[in-house]
N, C-alpha and C positions, 0 to 999 in steps of 0.2 A: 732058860732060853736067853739069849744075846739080843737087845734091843737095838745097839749100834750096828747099823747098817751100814757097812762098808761099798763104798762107791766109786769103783776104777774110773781113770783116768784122771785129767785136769780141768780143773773149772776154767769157765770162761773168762773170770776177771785174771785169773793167773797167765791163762795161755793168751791172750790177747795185753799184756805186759811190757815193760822195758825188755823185760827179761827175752820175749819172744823176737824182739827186734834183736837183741845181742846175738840170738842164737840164730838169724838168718847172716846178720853180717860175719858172723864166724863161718858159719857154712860157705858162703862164698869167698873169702879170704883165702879159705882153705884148699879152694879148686873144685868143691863140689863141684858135678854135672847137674846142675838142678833143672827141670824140665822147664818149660816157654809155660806150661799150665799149672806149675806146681808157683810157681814169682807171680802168674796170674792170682793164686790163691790167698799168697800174702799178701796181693797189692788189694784184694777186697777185705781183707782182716785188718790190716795195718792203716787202708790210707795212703798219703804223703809219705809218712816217715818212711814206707817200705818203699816206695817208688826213689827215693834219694837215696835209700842204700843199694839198689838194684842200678838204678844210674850209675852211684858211685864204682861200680864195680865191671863197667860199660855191660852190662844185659838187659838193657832196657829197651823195651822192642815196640815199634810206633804204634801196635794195636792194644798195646798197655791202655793206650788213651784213653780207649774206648770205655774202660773199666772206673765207673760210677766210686 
């Protein structure tokens, strides 16, 4: 029997990352469509940094504010 318990997906220290900021400002760079509620979701994962690259990229929408 196999003791190592294999566990899909990404941890949270991983996915909450440099890395995961890199991979929104690519997404937008790129043209994504990215939803008003999906930028909502990074800007409560991320913080600041996510709200200055969603600036940076002019989608930044005044009820971002709102978001603690």
């Amino acid at each position: 029997m196999n003791d190592n318990k294999h566990r899909p997906g990404v941890s949270r220290s991983d996915r909450l990352s440099a890395e995961g900021l890199t991979r929104l400002e690519k997404q937008l760079e790129s043209g994504v469509n990215i939803s008003s509620q999906v930028l909502a979701q990074w800007i409560k994962r991320y913080g600041d940094p996510a709200r200055e690259i969603i600036k940076k990229h002019h989608r930044y929408r005044p009820e971002f504010d709102l978001i603690a």
